[in-house]
TIRO-2110 file (N, C-alpha, C; in Angstrom, 1 decimal):
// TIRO-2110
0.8, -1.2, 0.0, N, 1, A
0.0, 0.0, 0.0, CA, 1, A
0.8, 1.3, 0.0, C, 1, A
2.1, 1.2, 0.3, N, 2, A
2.8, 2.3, 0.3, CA, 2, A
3.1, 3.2, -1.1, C, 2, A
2.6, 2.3, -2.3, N, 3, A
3.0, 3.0, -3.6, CA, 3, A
2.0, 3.6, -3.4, C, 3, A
0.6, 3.0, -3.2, N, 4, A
-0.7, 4.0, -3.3, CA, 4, A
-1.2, 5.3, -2.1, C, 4, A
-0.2, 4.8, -1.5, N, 5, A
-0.1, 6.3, -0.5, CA, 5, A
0.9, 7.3, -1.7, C, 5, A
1.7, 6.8, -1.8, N, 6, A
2.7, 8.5, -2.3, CA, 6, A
2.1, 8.6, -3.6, C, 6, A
2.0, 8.0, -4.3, N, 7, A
0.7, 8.4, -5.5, CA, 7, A
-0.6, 9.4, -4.8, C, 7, A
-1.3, 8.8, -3.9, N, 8, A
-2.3, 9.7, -3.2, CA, 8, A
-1.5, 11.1, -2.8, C, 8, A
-0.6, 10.9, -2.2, N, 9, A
0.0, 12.1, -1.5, CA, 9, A
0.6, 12.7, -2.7, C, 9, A
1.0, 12.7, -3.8, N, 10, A
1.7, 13.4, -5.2, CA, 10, A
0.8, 14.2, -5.7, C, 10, A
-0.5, 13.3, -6.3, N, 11, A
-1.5, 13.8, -6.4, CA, 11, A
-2.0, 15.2, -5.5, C, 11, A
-2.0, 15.0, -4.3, N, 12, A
-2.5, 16.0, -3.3, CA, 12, A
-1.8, 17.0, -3.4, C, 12, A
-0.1, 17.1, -3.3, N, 13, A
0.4, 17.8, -3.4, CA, 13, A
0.5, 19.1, -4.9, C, 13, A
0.4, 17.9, -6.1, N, 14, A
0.0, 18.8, -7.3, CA, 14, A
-1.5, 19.7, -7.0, C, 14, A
-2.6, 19.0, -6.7, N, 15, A
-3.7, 19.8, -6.3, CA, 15, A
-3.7, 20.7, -5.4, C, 15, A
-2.5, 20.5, -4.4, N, 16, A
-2.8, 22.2, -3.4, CA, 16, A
-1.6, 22.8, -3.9, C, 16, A
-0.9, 22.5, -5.1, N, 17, A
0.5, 23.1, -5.5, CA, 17, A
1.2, 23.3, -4.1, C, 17, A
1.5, 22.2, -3.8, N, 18, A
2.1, 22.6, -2.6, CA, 18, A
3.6, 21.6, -2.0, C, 18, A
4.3, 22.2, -1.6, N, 19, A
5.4, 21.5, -1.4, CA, 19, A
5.6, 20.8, 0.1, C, 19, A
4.2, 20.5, 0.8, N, 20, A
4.4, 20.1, 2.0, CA, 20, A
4.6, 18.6, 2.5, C, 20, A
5.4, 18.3, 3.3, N, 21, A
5.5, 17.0, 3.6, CA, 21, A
4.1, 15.8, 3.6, C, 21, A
4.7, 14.8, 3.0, N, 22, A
3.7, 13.5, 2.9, CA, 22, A
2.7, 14.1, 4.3, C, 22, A
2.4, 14.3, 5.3, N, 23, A
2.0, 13.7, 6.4, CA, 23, A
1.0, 15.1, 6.4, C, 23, A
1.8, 16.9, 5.8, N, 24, A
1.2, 18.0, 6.0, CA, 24, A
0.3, 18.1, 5.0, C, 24, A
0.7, 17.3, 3.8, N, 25, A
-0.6, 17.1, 2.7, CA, 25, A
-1.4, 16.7, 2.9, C, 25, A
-1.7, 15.5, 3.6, N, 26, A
-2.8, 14.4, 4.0, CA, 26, A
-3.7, 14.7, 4.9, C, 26, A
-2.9, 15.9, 5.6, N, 27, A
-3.9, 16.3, 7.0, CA, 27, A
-4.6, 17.9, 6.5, C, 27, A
-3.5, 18.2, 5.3, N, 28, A
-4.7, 19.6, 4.7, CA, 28, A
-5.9, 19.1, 3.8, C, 28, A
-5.4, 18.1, 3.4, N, 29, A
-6.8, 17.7, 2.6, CA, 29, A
-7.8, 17.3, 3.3, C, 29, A
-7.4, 16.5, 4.2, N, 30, A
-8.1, 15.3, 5.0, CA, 30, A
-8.7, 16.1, 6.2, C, 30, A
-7.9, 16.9, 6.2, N, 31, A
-8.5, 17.6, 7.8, CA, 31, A
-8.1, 16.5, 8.9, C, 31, A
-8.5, 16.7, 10.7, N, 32, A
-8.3, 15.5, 11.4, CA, 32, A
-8.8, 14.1, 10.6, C, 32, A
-7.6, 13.6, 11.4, N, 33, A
-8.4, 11.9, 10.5, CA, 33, A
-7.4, 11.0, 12.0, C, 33, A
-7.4, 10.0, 11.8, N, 34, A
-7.5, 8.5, 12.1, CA, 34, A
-6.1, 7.6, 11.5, C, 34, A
-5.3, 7.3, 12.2, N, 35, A
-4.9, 5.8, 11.3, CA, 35, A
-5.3, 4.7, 11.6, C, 35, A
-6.0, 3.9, 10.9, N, 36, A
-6.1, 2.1, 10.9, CA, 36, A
-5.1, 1.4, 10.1, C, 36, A
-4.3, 0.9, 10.8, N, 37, A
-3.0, -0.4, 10.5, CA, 37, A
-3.2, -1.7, 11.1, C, 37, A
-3.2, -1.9, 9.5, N, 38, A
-3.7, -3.4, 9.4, CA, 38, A
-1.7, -4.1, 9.1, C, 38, A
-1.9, -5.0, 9.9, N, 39, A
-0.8, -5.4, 9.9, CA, 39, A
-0.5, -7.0, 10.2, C, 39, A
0.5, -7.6, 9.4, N, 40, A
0.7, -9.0, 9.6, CA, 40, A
1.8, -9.4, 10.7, C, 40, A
1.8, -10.6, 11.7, N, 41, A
3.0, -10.6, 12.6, CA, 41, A
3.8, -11.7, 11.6, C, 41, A
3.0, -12.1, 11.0, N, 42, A
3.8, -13.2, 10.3, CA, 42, A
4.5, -13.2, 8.8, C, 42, A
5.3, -12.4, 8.7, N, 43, A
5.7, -11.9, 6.9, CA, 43, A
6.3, -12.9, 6.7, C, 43, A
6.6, -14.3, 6.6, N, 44, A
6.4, -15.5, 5.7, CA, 44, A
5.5, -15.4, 5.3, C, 44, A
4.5, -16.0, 5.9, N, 45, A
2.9, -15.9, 5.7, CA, 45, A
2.4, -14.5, 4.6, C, 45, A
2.7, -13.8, 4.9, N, 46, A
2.5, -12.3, 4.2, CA, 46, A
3.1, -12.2, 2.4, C, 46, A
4.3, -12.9, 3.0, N, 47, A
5.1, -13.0, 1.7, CA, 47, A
5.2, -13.9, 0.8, C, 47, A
3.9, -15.6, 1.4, N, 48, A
3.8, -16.2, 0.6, CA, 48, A
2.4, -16.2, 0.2, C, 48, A
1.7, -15.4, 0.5, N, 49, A
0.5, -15.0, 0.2, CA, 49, A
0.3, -14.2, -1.1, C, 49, A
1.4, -12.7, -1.0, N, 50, A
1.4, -12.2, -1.6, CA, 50, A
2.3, -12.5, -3.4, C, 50, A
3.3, -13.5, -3.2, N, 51, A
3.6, -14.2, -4.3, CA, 51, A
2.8, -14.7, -5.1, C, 51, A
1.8, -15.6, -4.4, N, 52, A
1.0, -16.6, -4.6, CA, 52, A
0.1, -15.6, -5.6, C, 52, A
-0.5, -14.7, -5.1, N, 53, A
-1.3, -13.7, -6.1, CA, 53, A
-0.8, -13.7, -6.9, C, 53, A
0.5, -12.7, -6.8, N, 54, A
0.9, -12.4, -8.2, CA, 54, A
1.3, -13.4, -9.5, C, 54, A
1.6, -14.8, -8.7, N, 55, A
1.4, -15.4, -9.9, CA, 55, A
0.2, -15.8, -10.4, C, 55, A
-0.5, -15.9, -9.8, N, 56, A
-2.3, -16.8, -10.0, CA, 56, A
-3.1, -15.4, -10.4, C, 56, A
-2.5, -14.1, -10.0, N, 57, A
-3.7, -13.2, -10.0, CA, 57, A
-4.7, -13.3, -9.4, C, 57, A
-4.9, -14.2, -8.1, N, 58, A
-5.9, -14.2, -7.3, CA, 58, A
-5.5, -13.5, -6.1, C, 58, A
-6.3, -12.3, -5.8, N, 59, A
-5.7, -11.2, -4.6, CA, 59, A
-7.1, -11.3, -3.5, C, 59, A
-7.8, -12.5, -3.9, N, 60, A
-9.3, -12.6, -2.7, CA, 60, A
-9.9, -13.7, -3.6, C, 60, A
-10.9, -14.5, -2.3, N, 61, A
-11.3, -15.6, -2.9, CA, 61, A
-12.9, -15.0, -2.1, C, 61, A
-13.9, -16.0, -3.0, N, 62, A
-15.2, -15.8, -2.4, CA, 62, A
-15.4, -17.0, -2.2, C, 62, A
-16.8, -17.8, -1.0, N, 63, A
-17.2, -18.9, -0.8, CA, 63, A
-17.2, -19.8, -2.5, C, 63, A
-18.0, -18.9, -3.1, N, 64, A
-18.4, -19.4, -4.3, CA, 64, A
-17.4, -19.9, -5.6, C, 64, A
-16.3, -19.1, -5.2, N, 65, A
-15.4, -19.1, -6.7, CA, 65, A
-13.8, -19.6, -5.9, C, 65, A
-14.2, -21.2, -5.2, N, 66, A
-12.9, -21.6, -4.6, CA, 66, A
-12.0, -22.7, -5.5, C, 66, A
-11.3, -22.2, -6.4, N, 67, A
-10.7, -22.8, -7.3, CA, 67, A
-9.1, -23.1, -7.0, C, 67, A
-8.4, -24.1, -7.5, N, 68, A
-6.6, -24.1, -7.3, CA, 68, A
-5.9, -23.6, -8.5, C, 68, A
-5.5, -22.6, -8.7, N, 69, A
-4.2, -21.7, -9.5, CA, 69, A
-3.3, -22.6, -9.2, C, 69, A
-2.6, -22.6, -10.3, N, 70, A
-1.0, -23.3, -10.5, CA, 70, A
-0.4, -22.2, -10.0, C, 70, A
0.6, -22.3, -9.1, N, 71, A
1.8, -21.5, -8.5, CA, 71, A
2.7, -22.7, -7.9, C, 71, A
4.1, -21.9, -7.9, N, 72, A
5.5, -22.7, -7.8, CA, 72, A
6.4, -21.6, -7.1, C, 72, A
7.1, -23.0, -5.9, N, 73, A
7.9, -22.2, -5.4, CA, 73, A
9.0, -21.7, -5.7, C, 73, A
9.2, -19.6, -5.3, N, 74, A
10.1, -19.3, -6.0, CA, 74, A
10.7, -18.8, -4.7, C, 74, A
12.2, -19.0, -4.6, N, 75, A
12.4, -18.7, -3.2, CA, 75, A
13.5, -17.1, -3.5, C, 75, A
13.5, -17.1, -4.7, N, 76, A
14.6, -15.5, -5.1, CA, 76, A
12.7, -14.5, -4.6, C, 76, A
11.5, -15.1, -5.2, N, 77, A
10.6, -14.3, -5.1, CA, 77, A
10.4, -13.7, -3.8, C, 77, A
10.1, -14.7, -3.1, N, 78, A
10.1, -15.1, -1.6, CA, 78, A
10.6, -14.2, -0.7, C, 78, A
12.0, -14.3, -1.6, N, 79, A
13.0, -13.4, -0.3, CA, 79, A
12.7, -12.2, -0.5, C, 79, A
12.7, -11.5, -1.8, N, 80, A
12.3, -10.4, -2.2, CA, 80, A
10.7, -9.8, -1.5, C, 80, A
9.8, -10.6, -1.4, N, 81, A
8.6, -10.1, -0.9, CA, 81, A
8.9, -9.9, 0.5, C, 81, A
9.4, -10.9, 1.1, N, 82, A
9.6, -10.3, 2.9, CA, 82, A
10.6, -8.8, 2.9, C, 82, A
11.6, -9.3, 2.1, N, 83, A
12.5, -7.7, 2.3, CA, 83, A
11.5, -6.5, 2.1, C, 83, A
10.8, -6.3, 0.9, N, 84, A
10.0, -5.6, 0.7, CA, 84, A
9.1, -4.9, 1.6, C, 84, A
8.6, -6.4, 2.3, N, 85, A
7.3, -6.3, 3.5, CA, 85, A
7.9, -5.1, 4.6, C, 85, A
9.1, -5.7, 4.9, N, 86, A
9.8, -5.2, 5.8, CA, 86, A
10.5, -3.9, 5.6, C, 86, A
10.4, -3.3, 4.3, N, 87, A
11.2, -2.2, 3.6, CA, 87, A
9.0, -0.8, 3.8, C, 87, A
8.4, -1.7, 3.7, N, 88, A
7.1, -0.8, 4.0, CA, 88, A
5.9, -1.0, 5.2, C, 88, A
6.8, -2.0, 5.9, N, 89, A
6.9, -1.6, 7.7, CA, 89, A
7.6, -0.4, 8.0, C, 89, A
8.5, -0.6, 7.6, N, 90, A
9.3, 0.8, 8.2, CA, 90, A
9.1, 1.7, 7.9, C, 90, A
8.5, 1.9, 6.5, N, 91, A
7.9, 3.4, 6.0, CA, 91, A
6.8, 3.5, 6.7, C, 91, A
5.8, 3.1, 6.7, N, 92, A
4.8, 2.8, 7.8, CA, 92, A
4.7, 3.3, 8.8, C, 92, A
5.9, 2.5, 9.8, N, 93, A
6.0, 3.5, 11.3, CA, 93, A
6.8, 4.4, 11.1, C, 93, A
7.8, 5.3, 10.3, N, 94, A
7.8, 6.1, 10.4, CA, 94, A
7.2, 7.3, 10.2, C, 94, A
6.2, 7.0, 9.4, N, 95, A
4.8, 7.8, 9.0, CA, 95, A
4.0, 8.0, 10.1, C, 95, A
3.9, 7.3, 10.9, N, 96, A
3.0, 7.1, 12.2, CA, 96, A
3.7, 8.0, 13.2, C, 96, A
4.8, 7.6, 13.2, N, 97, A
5.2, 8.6, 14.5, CA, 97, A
4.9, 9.9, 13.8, C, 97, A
6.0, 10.4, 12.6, N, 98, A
5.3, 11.7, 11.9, CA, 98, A
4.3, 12.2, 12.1, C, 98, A
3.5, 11.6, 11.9, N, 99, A
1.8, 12.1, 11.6, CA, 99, A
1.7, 12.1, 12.4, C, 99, A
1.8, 12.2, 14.4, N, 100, A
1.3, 11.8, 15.3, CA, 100, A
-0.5, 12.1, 16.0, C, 100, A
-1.0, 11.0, 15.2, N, 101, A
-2.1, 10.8, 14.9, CA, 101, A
-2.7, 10.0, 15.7, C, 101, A
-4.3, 9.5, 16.0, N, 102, A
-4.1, 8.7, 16.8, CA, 102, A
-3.9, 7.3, 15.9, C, 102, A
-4.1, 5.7, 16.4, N, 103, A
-3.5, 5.3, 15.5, CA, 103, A
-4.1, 3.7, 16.2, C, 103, A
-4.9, 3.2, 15.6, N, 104, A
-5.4, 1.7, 15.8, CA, 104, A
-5.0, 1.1, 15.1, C, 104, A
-4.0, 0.1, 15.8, N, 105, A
-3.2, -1.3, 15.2, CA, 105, A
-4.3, -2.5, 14.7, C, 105, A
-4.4, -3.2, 14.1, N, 106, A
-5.2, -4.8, 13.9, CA, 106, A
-4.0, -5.6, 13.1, C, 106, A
-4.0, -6.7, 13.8, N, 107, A
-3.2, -7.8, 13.8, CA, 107, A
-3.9, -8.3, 12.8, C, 107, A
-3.8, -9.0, 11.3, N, 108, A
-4.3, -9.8, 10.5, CA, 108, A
-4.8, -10.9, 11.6, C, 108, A
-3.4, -11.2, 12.2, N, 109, A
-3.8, -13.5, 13.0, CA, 109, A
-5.0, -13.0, 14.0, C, 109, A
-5.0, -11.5, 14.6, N, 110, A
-6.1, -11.4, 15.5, CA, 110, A
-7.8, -11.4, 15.1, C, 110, A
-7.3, -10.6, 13.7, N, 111, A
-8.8, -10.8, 12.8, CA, 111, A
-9.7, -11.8, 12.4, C, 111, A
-8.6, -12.7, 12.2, N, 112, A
-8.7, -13.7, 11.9, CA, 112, A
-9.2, -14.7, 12.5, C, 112, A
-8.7, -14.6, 13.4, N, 113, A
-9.1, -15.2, 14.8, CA, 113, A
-10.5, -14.8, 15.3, C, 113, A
-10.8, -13.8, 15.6, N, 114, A
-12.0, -13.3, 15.8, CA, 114, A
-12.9, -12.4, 15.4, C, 114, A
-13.1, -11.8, 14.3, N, 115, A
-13.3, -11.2, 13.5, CA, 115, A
-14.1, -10.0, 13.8, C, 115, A
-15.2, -10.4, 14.2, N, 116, A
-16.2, -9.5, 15.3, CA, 116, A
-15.8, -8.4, 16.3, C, 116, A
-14.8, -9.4, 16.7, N, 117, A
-14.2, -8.5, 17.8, CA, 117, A
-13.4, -7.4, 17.4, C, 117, A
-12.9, -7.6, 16.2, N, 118, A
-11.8, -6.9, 15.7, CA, 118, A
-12.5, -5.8, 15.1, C, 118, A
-13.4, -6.4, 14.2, N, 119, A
-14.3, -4.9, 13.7, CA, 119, A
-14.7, -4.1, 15.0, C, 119, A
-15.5, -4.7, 16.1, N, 120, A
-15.7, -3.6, 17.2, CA, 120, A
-15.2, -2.9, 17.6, C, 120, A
-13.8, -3.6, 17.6, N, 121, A
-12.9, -2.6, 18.3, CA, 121, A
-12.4, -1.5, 17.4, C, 121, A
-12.3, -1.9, 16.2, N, 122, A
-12.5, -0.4, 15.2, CA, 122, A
-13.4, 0.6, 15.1, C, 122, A
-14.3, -0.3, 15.2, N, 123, A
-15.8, 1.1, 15.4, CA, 123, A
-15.6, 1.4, 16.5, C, 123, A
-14.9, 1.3, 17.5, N, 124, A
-15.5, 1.9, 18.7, CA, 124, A
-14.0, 2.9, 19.0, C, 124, A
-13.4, 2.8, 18.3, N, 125, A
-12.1, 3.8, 17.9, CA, 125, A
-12.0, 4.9, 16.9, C, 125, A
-13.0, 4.6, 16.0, N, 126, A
-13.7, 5.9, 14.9, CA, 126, A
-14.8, 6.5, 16.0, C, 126, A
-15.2, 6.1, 16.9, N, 127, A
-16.2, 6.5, 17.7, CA, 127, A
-17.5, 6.2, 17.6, C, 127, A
-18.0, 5.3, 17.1, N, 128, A
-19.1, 4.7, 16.8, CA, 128, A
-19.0, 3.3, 18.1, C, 128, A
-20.7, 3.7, 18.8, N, 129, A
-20.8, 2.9, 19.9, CA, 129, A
-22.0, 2.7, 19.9, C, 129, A
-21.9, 1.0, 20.9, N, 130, A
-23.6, 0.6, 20.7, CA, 130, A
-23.5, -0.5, 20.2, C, 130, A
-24.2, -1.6, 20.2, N, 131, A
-24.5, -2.8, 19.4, CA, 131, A
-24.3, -2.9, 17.9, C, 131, A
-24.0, -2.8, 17.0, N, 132, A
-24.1, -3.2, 15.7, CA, 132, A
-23.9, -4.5, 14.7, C, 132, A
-24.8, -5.0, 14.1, N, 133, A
-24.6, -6.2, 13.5, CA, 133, A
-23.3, -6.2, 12.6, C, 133, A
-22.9, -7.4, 13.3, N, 134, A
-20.8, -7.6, 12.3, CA, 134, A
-21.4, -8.7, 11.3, C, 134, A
-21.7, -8.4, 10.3, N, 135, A
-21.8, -9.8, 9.1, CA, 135, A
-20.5, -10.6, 8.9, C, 135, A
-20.2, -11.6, 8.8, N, 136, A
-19.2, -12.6, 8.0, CA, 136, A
-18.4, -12.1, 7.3, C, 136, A
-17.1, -12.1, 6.7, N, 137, A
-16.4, -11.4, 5.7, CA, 137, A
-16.9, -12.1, 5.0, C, 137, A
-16.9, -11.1, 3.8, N, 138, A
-17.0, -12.1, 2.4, CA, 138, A
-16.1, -12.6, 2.0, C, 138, A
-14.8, -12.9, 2.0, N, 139, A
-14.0, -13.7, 1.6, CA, 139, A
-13.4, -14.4, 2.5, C, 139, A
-12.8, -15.5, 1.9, N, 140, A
-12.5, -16.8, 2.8, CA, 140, A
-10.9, -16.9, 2.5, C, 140, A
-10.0, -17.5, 3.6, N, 141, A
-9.0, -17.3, 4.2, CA, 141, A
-8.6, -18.4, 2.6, C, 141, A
-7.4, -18.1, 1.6, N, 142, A
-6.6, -18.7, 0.6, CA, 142, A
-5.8, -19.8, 0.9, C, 142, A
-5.1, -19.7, 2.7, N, 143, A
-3.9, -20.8, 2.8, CA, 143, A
-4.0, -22.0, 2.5, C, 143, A
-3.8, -22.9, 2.2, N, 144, A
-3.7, -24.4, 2.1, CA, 144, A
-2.4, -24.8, 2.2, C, 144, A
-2.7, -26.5, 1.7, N, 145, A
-1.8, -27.2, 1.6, CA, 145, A
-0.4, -26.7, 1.0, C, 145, A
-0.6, -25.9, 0.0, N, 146, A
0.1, -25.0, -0.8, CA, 146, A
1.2, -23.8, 0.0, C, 146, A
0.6, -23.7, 0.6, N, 147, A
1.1, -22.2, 1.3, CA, 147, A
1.7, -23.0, 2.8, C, 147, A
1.4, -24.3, 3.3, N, 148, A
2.2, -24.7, 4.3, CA, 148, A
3.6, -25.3, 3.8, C, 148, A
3.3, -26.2, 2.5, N, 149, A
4.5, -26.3, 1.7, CA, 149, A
5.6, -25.7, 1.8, C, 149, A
5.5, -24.0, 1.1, N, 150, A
6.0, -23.4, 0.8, CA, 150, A
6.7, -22.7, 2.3, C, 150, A
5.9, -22.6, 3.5, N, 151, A
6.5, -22.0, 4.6, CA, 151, A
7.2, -22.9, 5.3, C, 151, A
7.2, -24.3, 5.3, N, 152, A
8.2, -25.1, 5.6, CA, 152, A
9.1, -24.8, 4.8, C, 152, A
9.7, -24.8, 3.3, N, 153, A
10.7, -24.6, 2.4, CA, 153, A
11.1, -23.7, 2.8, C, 153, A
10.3, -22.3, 3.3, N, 154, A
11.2, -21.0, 3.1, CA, 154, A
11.6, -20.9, 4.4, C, 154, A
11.1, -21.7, 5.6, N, 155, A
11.7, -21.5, 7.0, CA, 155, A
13.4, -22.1, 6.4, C, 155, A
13.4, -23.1, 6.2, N, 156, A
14.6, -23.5, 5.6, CA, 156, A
15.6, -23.3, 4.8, C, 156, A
15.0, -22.4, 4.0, N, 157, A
15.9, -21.5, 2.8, CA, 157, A
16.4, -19.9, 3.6, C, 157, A
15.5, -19.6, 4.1, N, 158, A
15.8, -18.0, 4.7, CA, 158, A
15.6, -18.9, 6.3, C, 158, A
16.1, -19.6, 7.2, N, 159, A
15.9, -19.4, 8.2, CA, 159, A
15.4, -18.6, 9.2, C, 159, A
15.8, -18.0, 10.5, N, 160, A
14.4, -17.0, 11.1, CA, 160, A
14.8, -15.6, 10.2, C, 160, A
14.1, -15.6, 9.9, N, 161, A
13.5, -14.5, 9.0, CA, 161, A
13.2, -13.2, 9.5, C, 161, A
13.0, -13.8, 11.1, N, 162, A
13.0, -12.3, 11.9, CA, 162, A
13.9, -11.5, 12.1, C, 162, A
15.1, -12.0, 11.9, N, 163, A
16.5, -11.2, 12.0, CA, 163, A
16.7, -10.6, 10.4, C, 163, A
15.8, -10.7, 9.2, N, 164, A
16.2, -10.1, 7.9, CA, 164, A
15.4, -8.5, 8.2, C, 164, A
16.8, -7.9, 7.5, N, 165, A
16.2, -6.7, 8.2, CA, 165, A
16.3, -5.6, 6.3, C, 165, A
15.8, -5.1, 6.3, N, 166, A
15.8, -4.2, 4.3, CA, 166, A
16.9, -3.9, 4.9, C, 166, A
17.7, -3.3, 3.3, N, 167, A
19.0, -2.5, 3.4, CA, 167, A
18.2, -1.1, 3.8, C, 167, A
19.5, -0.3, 4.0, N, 168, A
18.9, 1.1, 5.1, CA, 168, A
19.1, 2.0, 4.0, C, 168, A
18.4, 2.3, 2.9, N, 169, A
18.6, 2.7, 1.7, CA, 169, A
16.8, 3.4, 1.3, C, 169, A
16.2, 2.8, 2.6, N, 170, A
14.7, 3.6, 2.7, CA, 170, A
14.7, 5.1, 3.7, C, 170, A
END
């Protein structure tokens, strides 16, 4: 999402002809606003998710249309998507502190986990309170057999992964 923020923020800046920082544009247009960060703890998981799309071009699945894409493991891809992940984490929080905004975190594994709960706790951080019906997401969780495959391989190819850090070149 970080290409489609500085696109947004480019744009903004040509529209107020203005040469103000990413964070001074966003809040002239925007006026007060909110951050919601949606965030994964698991960038294996993140990174073989997001592979897997770009080969299959499947970026969401519905109950109805659960089909298997051919995809193959590429572990030059692999590595490249976690660096990445981890290259727009950082731009991320650095933008957060910047902006100092208020700022609601959601865990993808937490949402996922309980879904309901997770929306509540966002409405009730935009400030919206009171009972409201949480429907079902409409799409359904992609991982399979496929994607455990692949995170056993890549625990083994990139080992803990939590020590890969982007080059400091962001």
């Amino acid at each position: 999402m970080v290409p489609q923020l500085l696109e947004f923020v480019t744009d903004a800046q040509r529209y107020l002809r203005s040469h103000e920082t990413p964070i001074e544009a966003i809040k002239t247009l925007l006026g007060t606003c909110r951050i919601i960060r949606l965030c994964r703890r698991d960038r294996f998981r993140q990174a073989a998710s997001w592979v897997r799309a770009q080969q299959t071009g499947e970026w969401s699945k519905n109950p109805s249309a659960l089909r298997q894409s051919i995809c193959h493991y590429d572990i030059n891809a692999l590595r490249d998507a976690v660096i990445h992940i981890a290259r727009q984490e950082q731009y991320w929080e650095r933008l957060i502190v910047d902006a100092n905004l208020p700022v609601h975190r959601i865990d993808y594994e937490d949402m996922d986990e309980n879904y309901s709960s997770a929306v509540t706790r966002t409405l009730s951080f935009l400030g919206f309170s009171g009972a409201m019906p949480i429907r079902a997401p409409a799409m359904v969780k992609q991982a399979d057999a496929v994607t455990d495959e692949w995170l056993e391989r890549l625990a083994v190819d990139l080992g803990d992964y939590s020590r890969m850090k982007p080059p400091p070149d962001m």
